[in-house]
C-alpha positions in Angstrom: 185.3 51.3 221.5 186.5 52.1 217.9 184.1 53.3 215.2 185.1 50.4 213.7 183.9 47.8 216.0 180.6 49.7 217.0 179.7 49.3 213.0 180.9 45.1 212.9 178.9 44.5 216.1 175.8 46.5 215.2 172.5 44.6 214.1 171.0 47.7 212.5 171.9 50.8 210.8 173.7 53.1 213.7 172.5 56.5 214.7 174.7 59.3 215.8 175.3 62.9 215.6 177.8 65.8 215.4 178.0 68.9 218.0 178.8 72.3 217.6 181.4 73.3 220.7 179.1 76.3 222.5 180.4 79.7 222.5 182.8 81.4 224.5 181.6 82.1 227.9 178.5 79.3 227.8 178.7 76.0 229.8 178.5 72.7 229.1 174.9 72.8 229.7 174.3 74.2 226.7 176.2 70.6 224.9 173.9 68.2 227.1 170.5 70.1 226.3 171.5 69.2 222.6 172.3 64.9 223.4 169.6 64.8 226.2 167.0 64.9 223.4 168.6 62.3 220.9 169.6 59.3 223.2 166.5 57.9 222.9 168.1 56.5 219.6 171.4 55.2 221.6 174.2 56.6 219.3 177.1 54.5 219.9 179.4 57.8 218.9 179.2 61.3 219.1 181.1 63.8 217.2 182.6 67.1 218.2 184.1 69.4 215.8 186.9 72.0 216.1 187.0 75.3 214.7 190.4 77.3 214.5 190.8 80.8 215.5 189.7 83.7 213.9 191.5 86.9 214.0 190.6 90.6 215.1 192.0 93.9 214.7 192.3 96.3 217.9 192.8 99.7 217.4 196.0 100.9 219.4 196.3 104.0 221.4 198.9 104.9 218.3 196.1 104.8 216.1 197.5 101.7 214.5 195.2 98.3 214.2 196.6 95.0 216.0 196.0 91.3 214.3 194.7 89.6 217.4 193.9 85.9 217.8 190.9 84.8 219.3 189.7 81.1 219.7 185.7 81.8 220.4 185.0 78.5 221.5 185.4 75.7 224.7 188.4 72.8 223.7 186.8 69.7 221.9 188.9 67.5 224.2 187.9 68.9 227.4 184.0 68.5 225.8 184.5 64.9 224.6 185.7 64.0 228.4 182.2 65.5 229.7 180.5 63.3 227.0 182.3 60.0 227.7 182.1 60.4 231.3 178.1 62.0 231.5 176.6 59.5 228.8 179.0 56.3 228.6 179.5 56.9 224.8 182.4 57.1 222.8 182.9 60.9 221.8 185.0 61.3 218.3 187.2 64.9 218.5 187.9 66.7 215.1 191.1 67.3 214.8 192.4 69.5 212.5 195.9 70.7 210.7 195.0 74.8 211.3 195.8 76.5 213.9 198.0 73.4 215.3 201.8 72.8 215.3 203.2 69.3 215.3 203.6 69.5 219.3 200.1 70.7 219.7 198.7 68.0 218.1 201.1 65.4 219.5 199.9 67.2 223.0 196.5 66.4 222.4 196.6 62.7 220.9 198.2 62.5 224.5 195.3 63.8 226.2 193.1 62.1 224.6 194.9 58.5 225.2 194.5 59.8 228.5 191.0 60.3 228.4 190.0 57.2 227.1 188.9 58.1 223.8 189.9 55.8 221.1 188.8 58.0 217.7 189.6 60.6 215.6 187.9 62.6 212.7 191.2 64.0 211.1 190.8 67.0 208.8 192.8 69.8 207.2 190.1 71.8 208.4 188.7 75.4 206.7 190.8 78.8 206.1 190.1 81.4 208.2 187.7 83.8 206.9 189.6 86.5 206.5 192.5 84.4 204.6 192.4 83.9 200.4 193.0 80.3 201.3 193.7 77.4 203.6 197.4 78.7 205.3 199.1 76.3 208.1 200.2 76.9 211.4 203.9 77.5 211.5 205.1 74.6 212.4 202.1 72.3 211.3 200.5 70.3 209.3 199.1 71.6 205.5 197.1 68.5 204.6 195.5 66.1 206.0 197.2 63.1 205.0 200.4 64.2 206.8 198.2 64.7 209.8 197.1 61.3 209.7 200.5 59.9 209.5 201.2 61.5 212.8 198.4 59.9 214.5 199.8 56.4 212.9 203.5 57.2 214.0 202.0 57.7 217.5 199.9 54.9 217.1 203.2 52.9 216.2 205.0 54.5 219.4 206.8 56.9 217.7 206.7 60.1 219.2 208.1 63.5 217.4 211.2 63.3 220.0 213.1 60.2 219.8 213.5 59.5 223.4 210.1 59.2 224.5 209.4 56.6 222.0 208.9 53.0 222.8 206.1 50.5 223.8 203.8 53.5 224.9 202.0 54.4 221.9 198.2 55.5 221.2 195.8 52.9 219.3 193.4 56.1 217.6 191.0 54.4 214.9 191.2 57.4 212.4 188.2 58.1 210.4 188.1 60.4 207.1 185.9 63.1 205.2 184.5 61.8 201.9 183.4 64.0 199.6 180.1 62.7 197.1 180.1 66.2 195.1 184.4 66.1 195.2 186.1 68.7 197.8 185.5 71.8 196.4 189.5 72.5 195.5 189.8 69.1 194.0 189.8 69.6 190.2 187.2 66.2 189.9 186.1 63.9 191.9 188.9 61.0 190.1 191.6 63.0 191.6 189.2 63.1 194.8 189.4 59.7 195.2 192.9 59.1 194.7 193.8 61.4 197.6 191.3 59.9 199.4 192.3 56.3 198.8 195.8 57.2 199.7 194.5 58.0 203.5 192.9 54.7 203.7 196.0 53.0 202.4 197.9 54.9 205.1 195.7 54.0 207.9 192.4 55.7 208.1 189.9 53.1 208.7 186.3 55.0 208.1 185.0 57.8 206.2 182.1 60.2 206.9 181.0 62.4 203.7 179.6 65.7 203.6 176.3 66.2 203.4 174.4 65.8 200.1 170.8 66.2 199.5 170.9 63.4 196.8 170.9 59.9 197.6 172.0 59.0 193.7 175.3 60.9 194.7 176.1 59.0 197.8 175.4 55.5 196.0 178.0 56.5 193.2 180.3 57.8 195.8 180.1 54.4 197.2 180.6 52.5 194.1 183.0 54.8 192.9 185.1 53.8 195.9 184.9 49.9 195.9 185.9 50.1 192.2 189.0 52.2 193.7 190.0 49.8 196.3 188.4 52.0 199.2 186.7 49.4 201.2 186.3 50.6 204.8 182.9 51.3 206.1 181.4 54.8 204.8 178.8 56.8 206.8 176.8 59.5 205.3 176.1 63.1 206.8 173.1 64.6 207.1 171.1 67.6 207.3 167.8 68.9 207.1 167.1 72.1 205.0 165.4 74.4 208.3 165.6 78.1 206.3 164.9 79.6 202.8 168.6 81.0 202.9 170.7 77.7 202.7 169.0 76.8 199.4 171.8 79.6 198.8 174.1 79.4 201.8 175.1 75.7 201.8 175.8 75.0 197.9 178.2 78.4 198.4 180.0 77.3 201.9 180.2 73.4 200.9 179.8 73.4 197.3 177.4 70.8 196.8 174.2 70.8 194.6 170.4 71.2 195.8 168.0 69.0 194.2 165.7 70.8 191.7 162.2 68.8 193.2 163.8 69.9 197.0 164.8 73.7 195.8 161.5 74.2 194.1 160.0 73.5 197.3 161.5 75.5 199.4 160.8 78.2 197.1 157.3 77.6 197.2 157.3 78.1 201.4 156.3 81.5 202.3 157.8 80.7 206.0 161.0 79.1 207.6 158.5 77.0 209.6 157.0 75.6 206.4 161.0 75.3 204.8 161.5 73.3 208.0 158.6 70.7 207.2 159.9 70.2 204.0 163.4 69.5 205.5 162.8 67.5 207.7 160.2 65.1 205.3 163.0 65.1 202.7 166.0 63.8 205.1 163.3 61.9 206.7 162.7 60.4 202.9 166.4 60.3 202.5 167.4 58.7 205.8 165.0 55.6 205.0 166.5 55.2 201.2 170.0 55.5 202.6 169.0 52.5 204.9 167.9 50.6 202.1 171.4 51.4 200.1 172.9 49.6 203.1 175.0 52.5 205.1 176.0 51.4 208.0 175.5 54.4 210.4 173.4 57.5 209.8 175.2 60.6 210.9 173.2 63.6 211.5 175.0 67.4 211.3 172.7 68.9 214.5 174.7 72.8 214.2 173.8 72.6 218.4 170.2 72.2 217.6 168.3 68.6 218.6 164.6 69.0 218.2 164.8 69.1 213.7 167.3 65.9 214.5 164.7 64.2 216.8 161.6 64.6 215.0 163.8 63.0 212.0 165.4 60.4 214.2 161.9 59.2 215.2 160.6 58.5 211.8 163.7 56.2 210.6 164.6 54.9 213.8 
């Protein structure tokens, strides 16, 4: 079922979660010890992200260092089949412009009509570490607007080679990263939402922000939209503060702002155990106001870690 429908058909504000893939050389166990926990609160959808590869150098016998490639992690779509078929939920892939060419990504759409699996989260996705900035696969994608037209041309039946097109197309319902602080390359958040608007006017028919720590933020973001002429259904992400160092970590990595009455007390913990407790109370706190604003879904960034995500999930749920 699409995104879409599971928010028109819901009574209640909808719970659901994103996943880390594990690590090279893990097993799948490690994915269903992290949803075993959480579907006590029935999410309708479960996300699984994508991360590109990373490069490392070998040392030769020459002496000289060689770039290698390495992808570190298990394929999202071969994850989101184990989901579907273990828990009878509809599993959402990221899929990203990096480290894909055109035919990758057209490859994969395949597979996933295949599987079953009616949505996508398209993104650009990050730069590697080691690059100055975001650089695309030869052959790719750059943003993540022209990735989304390929999903709608395949949606449409049209296939990159002409003679496989035809009545055979995919019907992906396409969601959307929104930004409540802008994206961090955007030079404000106006020019923010005009790209953004231009997704949903090609197609994309939800959005799922970032997370904030603010509810003010979201509830402009919102607004901000509507008076823009975005008016598809937008679910806000989620997560809890669990040590001292992302009070430093996550405004660097995702640019966004910690509140001064939730930084203060964090600074005040002499533990991570007592940083945790004040995580959790605040999203707790910020999942019950975000209710009240009227989001439709609550969507809850676990990093491959359920118990913080519970404990919340049982106070708002």
């Amino acid at each position: 079922m699409k995104i879409t429908e599971h928010i028109q058909n819901a009574k209640k504000p909808l719970f659901s979660f994103e996943l880390l893939p594990p690590m090279k050389g893990q097993s799948i166990d490690q994915i269903f010890e992290a949803i075993e926990p959480l579907m006590e609160f029935e999410p309708p959808f479960i996300d699984v992200t994508y991360h590109r590869e990373d490069f490392i150098y070998k040392k030769q016998p020459n002496g000289l260092l060689e770039k290698v490639s390495t992808r570190k992690r298990p394929g999202t779509v071969s994850i989101c089949a184990a989901i579907q078929f273990k828990y009878k939920v509809d599993a959402v892939p990221h899929l990203i412009c990096g480290g894909f060419t055109k035919e990758d990504t057209e490859n994969a759409l395949i597979e996933l009509k295949f599987l079953g699996i009616d949505n996508v989260l398209v993104l650009r996705g990050d730069a590697r570490k080691e690059d100055g900035g975001f650089i695309p696969e030869t052959g790719g994608h750059s943003y993540a607007s022209e990735l989304i037209e390929q999903v709608i041309n395949l949606n449409n039946g049209k296939f990159l080679h002409e003679e496989y097109s035809g009545p055979n197309g995919t019907d992906f319902c396409i969601g959307v990263a929104g930004y409540p602080e802008k994206h961090f390359e955007a030079p404000n958040l106006k020019t923010d939402l005009r790209y953004l608007k231009m997704k949903v006017d090609m197609g994309a028919e939800y959005i799922v922000t970032q997370m904030f720590f603010d509810n003010e933020k979201y509830e402009k973001f919102v607004t901000l939209c509507r008076e823009n002429g975005i008016n598809v259904p937008i679910i806000p992400g989620l997560k809890p503060l669990t040590t001292k160092k992302q009070l430093t970590l996550l405004p660097k990595v995702f640019s966004i702002d910690i509140p001064e009455e939730l930084a203060d007390a964090v600074a005040d913990c002499k533990t991570d155990k007592e940083v945790r407790e004040v995580g959790i109370e605040w999203c707790i706190q910020q999942s019950k106001g975000l209710i009240d604003l009227g989001a439709p879904c609550l969507h809850y960034y676990t990093m491959g870690k359920s118990d913080t995500i519970r404990r919340i999930g049982k106070a708002v749920f």
